[in-house]
N, C-alpha and C positions, 0 to 999 in steps of 0.2 A: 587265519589271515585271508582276505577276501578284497579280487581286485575289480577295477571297469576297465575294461579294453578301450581306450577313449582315446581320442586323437591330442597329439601331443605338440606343444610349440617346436620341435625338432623331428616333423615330419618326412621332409625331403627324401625319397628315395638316394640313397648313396651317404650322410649322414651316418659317419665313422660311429660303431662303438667298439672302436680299437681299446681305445683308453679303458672304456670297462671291463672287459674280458682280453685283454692283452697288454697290460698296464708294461711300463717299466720300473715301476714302484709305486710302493702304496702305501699310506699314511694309517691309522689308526686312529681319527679324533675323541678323544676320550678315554684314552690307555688307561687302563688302570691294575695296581700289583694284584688287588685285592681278586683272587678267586671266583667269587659269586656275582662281581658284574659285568657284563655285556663288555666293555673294552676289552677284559681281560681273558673272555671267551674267544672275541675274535682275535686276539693275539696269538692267541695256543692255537688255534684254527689257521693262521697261515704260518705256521712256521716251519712246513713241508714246502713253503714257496721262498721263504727264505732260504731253505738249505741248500736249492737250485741255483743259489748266489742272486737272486734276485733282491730288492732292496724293500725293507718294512720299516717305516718309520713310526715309532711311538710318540705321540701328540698328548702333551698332558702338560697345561702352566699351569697346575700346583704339583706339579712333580719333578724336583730336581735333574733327575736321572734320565730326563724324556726332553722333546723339542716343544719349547713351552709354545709353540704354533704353529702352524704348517707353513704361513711363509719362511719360518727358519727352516722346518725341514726342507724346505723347495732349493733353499740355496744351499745345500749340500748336495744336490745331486736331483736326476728326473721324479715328479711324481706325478702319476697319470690318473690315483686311482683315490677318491678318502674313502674309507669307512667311518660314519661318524655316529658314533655313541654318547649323545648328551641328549637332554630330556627335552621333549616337541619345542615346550617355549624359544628354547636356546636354538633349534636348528636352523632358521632363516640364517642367521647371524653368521651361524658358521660354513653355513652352504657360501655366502655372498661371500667370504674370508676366502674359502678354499676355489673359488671359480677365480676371484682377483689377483690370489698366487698361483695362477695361471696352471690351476689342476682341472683335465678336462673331463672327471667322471666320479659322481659321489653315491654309494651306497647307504643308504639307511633305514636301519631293520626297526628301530622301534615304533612305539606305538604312541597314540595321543593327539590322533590327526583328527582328518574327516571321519574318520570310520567309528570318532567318540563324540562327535558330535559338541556342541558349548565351542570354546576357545579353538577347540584344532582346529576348527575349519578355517579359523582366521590364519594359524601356522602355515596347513597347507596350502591357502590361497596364495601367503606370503613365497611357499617356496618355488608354486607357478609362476609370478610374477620375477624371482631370481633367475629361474632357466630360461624363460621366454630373455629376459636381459641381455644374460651372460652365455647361452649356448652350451653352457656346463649340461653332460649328459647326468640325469639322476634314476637311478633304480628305487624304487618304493615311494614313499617311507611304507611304515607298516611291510616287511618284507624278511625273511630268514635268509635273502644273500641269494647267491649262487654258486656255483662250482664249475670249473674246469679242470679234472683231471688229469689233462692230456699234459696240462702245463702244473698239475701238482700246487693250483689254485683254487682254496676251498675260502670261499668270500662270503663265510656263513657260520654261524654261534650254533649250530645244533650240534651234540655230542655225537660220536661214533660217524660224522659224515666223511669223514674222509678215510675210511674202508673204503665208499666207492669208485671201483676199478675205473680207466677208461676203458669208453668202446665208441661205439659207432653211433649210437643213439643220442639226440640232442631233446631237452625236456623244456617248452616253456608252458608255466601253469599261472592260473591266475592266485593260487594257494601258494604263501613258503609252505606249508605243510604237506600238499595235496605233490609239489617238487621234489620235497626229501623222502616222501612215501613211496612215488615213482620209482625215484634212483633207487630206493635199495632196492625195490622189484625187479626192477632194469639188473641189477648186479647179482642177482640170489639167479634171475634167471638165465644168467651167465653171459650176457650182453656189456653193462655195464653204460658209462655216461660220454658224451663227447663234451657238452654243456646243459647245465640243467640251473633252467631260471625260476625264482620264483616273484613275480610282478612286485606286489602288496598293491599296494594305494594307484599304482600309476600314472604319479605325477604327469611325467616324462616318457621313463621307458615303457613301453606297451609292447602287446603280446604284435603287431605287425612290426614294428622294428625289429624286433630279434628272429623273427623271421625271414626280413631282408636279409640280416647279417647272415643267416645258414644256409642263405642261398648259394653262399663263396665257401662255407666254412669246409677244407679238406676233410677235416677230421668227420662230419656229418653224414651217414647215409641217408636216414630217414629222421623223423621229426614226431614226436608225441605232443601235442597239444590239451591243454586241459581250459575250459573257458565258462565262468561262470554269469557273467553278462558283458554284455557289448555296446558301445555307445556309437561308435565309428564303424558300422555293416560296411560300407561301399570299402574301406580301406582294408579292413581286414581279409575281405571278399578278394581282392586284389592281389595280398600279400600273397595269401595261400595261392592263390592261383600262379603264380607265378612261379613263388617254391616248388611247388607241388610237380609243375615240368620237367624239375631236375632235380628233385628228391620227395621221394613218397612223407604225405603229412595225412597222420591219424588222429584223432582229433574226439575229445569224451567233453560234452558238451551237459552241465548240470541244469539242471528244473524240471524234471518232467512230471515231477509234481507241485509245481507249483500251480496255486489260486489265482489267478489274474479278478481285476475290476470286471462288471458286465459287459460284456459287448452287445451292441447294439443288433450287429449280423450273426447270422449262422459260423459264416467267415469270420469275423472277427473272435467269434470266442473259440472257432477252431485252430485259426493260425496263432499259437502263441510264439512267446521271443523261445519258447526249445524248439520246438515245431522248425520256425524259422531259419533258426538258427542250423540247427543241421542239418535242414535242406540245402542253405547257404552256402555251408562247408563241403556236403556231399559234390553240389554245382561247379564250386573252384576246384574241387578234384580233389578233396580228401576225405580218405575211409573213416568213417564216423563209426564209433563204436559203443557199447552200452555201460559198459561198468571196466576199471582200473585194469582189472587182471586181464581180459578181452583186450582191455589199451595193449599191455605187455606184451601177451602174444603177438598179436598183427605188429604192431611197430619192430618187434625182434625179427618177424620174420622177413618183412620188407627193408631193412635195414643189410639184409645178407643176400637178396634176390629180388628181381621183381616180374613177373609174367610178361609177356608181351602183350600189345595192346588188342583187344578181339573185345568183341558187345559180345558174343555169347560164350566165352572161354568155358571147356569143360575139364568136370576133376576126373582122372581116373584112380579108384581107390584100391589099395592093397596092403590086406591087413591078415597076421600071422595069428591074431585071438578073435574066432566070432563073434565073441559078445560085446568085445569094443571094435570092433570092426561095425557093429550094428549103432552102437551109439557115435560112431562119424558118423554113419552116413545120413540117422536122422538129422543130427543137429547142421549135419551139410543139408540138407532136402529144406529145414525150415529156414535157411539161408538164401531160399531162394536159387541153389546151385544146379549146375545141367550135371549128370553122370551119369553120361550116354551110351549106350548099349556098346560095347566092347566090337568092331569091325572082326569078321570071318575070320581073315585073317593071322590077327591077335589071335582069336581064341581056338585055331588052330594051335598055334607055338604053344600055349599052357596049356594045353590039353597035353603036349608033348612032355611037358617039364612035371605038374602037376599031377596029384594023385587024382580016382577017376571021381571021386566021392567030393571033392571042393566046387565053389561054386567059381565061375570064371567070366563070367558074361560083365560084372563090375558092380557091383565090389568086385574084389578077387583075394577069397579066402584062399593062402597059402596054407594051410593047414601048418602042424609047427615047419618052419621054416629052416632051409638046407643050405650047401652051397649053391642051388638052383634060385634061390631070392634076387640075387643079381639080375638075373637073366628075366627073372620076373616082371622088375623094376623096368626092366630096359624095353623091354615088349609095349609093356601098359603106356610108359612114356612116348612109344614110337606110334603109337594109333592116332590115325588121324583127325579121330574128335576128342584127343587128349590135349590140353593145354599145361596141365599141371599134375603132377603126381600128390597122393596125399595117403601116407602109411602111419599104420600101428604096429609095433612089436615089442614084443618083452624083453629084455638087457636080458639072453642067453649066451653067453659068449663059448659057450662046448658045445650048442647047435649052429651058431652060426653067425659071424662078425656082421654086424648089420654095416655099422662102419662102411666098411670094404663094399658091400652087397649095393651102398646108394651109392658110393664115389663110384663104382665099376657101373652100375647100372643106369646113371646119370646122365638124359639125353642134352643133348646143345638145345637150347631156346626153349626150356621145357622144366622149370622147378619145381624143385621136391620141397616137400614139408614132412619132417619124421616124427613121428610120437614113439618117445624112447623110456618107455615102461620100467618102474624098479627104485631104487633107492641106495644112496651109499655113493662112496667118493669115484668109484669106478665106473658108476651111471651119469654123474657128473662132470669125470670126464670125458667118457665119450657125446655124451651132447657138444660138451664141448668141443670137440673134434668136426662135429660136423658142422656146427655155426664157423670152425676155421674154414673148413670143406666148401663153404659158401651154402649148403644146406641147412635151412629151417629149420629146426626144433620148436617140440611140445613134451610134454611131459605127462597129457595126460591124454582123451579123445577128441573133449571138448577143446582142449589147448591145438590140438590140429584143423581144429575146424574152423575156430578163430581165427588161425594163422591163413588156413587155404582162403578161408572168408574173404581177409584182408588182399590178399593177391588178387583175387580176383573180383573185389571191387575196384583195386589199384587198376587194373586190366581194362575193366570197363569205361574207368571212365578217360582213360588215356585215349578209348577209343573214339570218341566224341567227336564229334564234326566242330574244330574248334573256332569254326565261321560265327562272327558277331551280327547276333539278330537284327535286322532290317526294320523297323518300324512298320507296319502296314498302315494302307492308308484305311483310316476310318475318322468316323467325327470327330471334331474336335470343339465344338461348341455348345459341349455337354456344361450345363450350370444351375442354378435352381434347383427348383421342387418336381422329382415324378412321381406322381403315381403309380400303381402297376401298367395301368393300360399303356403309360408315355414310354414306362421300363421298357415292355413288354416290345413296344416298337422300334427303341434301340435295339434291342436285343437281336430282333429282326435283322436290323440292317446289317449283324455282324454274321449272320448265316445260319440260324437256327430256327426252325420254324415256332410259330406259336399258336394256339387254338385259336379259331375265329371267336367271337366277341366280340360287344357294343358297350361303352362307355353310357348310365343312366343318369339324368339327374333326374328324373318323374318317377312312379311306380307305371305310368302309361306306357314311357319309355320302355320298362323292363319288361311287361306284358308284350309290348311290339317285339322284343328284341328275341323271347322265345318263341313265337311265334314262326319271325325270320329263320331262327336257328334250327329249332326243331328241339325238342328232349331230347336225352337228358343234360342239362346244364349246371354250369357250376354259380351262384350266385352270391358274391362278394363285394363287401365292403369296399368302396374307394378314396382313399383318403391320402395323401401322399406321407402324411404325420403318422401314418400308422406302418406298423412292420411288421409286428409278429400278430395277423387278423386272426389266425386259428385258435388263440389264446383269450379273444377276448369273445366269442362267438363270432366272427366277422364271414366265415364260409360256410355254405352249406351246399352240399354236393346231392349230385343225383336228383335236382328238382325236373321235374317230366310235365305236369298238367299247371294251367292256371288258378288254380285251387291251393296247389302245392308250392308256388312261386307267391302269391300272396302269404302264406305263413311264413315263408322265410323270408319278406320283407318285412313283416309285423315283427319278426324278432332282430332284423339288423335295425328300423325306426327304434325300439325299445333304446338302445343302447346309441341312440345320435346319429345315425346314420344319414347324410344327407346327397351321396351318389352311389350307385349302385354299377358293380359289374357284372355282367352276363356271360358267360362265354361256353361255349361248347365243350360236354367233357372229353378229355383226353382216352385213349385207349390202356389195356393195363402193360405193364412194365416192369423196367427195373429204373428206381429215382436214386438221381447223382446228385450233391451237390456240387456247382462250382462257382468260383468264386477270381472276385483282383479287390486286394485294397494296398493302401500305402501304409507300408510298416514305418513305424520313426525312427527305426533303427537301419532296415538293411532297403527303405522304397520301395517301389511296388513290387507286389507277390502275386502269383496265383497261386488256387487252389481247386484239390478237385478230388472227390471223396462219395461216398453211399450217402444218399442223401434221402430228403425228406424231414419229417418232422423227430424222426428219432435222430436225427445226424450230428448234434452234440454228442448222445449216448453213445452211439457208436465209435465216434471220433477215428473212422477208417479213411483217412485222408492222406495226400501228397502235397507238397509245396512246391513252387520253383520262383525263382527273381525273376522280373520282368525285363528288361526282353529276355522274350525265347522263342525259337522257332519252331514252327508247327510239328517239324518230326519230335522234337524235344518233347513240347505236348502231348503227341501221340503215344509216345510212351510212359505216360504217367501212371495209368491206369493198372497197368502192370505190376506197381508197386505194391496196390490195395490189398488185404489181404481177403476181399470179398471179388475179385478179379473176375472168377470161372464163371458169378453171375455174369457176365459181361459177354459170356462165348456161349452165347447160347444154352444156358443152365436149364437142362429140361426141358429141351423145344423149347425156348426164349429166347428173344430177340439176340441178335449180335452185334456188338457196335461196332462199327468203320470207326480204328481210330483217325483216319486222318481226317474224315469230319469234325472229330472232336479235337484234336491237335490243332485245325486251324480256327475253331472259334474260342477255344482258351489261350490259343496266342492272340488272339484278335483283344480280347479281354484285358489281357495285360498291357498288348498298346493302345486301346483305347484309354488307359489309366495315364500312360506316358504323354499321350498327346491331348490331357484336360486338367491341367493343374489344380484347376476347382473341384474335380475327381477324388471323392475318397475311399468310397466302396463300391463295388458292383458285383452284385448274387443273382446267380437264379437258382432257385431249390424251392421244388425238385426240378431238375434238368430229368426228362424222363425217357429212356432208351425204350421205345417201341419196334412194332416191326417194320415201320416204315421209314425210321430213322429217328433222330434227335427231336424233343419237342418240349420248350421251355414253358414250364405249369404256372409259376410263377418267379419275378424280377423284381429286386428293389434297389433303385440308385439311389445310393449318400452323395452329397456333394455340402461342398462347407456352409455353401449359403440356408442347407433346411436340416444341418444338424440340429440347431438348437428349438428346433419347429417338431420333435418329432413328440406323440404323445402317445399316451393308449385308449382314446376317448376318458 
């Protein structure tokens, strides 16, 4: 089952779904005795919500024994809620029924809509056209339900779902399947569900609605998100942002292999809707994570703790087995995490506690572990470039109650993450003990590092200057055709230098032009229709004499050439691409990445939504994992990020303020030693899309 996050005619922020997940009864359309159909699943499926004395009404006119239609059910008593199981054709019919007898929330799991393409699309047009009407809230079609535990409401035909326990964790995915996959993870990893949705089709409900709704929700600490594509970026962007302030949203966002159509820029085929998208997500403040089981960790552990807010929060590690002591600290190191050399201090006291042979500086191998781990815990956690604890140890309980060891050793403003090693109900309970404790659990190395991961992007990005980016002022009367040379001049105005160069339309021209300049130059194709010139022979670098510049116009004339550029060559470098163009999904973006002509292959790039402010910017680069070229890599240049912060925010408001604006690149962007110096520029704008050509 596979949904769109799209905007819904019951948008409104504050737009109740009481009625769907708080019903005061709930109807059945479609009951049926019969075992193997859908009615008769979801009957046996709430009947844990019936036993709560709550009211389930069976909908069935060809069944004596049922309410032959929900307006009878309705007059016996409230119903907030339908489940309706009849086949696509019939469901208009009966959604318009159940909203008339004044039911304000319809689930409906099956299938035969858009998602099959032929007639459903006409069903579910129809059932848009009933909710926009009637203001009936609708979940799916195409949807396995969802569940609320807390209330011993399981609003969903999958066998064995209602094992899962409540907890604290709230699940919305755009999968029923990818929903009940979660929960039982959630539940096996001793967490368990507060609410756990699954979209289908999303007429209606969409994945920011229920996000509103958990921004209130008691039972909620934290929020697992699962998102396959998105139609509505700005609302979704919103939603999370907002949750995200008063409960941590993690968020596993699908495509990263996906093919897209060609794009036309470097940018274009670098920013895809994953790219985006969980830039997007990261930007509103939620921990984006890579695959399901990573979801589980980070969301359990943010769900029981969350770090306070610091841009550079560090781990201090203390682990009782070396060898997994070594694998946190890699998989912390590839995470980008600080674990900072252990203060005098500290490593006074564990030299005290500690044998002489462990290492203490951070890690801090306890060697097997005593009733001294307490005091371990407690030291590591009091150093003052410790933000967060993050331990390994083996379920010993005749060397030493770890239990005890974190609750005793546990500073104020300062969370633990434990990896509690071993197997069997006695391991399982004590994790359990400590997610009671308000301490983090993992289970294995990788599961703490996940979890510390997740904190401490929780950390980060709480720390954020949550000021709304200012527009800067820049042109705004960007439209037409540029060329490089006109690019090249914008590009200018926004503060980045560019080679000298003369615009040719002669070969006299371009003979004058090296002359002027001097060798060696770079000599290129001008043509505004043209984009990618290295592809079709359109540059030739390093011409120096007039002998030399005559052959490389003999072979850009071969090929059509009717203006030539001249321009002085650049010095050597490190080449960046960066980029802004307008996503249709989430508007404008930057970008900014290792660039050059391999910079697809590479695909070492960062995203952000536009507006952003120059420190914002400035720290992009940081992300890349080709970074250390950036500081001087070998005697190599250094880049000033706030140079480069304030021309990629400049980038993105220039996007903001030219609606005819659809892309803008330079690549290479090329960091020399005398700062910033853009090699090449090409502006898209709507009016010479369809102009663009390759000779």
């Amino acid at each position: 089952m596979t949904a769109t996050v799209s905007s819904s005619p019951n948008t409104a922020l504050g737009t109740t779904l009481q009625p769907l997940f708080a019903p005061r009864g709930i109807a059945v359309i479609g009951a049926s005795r019969n075992p193997g159909k859908l009615g008769a699943a979801l009957a046996r499926s709430l009947e844990g919500y019936a036993a709560t004395g709550s009211r389930v009404a069976l909908v069935n006119g060809r069944d004596e024994t049922m309410y032959s239609s929900v307006r009878e059910a309705v007059a016996d008593g409230p119903i907030d809620l339908a489940m309706i199981c009849v086949p696509a054709a019939a469901c208009p019919g009966v959604l318009a029924e159940a909203a008339e007898a004044g039911v304000g929330a319809a689930v409906m799991s099956g299938g035969g809509f858009a998602e099959a393409g032929g007639p459903g699309v006409e069903y579910q047009d129809e059932l848009e056209k009933i909710v926009a009407r009637t203001g009936i809230r609708l979940l799916g079609p195409n949807t396995s339900g969802f569940l609320a535990p807390h209330a011993s409401l399981t609003a969903s035909f999958v066998p064995g779902v209602a094992r899962v326990r409540p907890g604290r964790v709230a699940v919305v995915a755009a999968s029923g399947g990818v929903n009940h996959a979660l929960a039982f993870l959630l539940t096996d990893a001793g967490h368990g569900v507060s609410l756990a949705v699954g979209l289908g089709n999303g007429v209606d409900v969409t994945a920011p609605d229920v996000l509103d709704h958990l921004a209130d929700d008691p039972n909620t600490t934290a929020v697992a998100l699962h998102v396959e594509s998105v139609a509505d970026g700005a609302r979704l962007v919103q939603s999370v942002r907002r949750l995200a302030a008063r409960r941590p949203v993690v968020a596993l966002v699908v495509g990263q292999h996906d093919v897209g159509a060609f794009a036309a820029s470097h940018t274009g085929a670098l920013a895809t809707s994953w790219r985006i998208t969980r830039a997007a997500l990261a930007q509103a403040g939620a921990v984006v994570v890579d695959d399901e089981r990573e979801l589980v960790d980070a969301v359990g552990a943010l769900s029981v703790t969350r770090a306070r807010p610091c841009a550079e929060p560090g781990v201090g590690v203390v682990t009782a087995q070396a060898g997994p002591g070594l694998l946190l600290l890699d998989d912390l190191r590839g995470r980008k995490a600080s674990v900072p050399e252990l203060a005098e201090a500290s490593r006074q006291r564990l030299a005290e506690l500690l044998p002489p042979l462990t290492f203490q500086r951070n890690p801090v191998d306890t060697g097997r572990p005593g009733p001294e781990l307490a005091e371990v815990f407690a030291t590591v956690g009091a150093d003052p470039g410790v933000d967060l604890v993050a331990g390994y140890a083996l379920y010993e309980p005749d060397a030493v109650d770890v239990l005890d060891a974190a609750v005793q050793g546990r500073r104020d403003g300062v969370p633990m993450v434990i990896g509690l090693g071993g197997s069997g109900e006695d391991v399982v309970a004590a994790r359990g003990a400590l997610l009671d404790a308000g301490i983090a659990v993992a289970a294995d190395p990788r599961g703490v590092a996940a979890a510390a991961g997740a904190l401490l992007a929780d950390s980060r990005a709480r720390s954020r200057n949550a000021e709304t980016a200012a527009v800067s002022a820049v042109p705004a009367t960007v439209n037409g055709a540029y060329d490089e040379d006109q690019a090249k001049r914008l590009v200018s105005s926004l503060g980045v230098a560019t080679p000298p160069r003369r615009a040719c339309g002669s070969r006299a021209a371009a003979h004058a032009a090296l002359a002027e300049l001097g060798g060696p130059v770079a000599v290129k194709l001008l043509d505004a229709a043209v984009l990618h010139k290295t592809e079709i022979g359109g540059v030739h670098l390093g011409i120096g004499s007039p002998a030399e510049l005559d052959a490389a116009l003999d072979k850009l004339d071969s090929i059509g050439v009717k203006r030539y550029l001249v321009e002085a060559m650049a010095p050597s470098g490190v080449d960046l691409v960066v980029g802004a163009r307008r996503d249709p999904v989430f508007g404008p973006v930057v970008l900014l990445g290792l660039g050059g002509t391999t910079a697809e292959a590479l695909a070492d790039v960062t995203i952000r939504l536009a507006p952003l402010t120059p420190a914002e910017a400035g720290a992009m680069p940081a992300e890349l994992a080709g970074h250390a070229l950036l500081a001087g890599w070998r005697g190599g240049p250094v880049l000033d990020t706030h140079e480069l912060g304030r021309f990629v925010a400049a980038l993105g408001d220039l996007l903001l303020a030219n609606p005819a604006l659809d892309d803008v690149e330079v690549n290479p962007l090329r960091l020399t030693e005398r700062g910033l110096v853009a090699l090449d520029a090409v502006i898209l704008t709507k009016e010479n899309d369809d102009a663009q050509s390759d000779l």
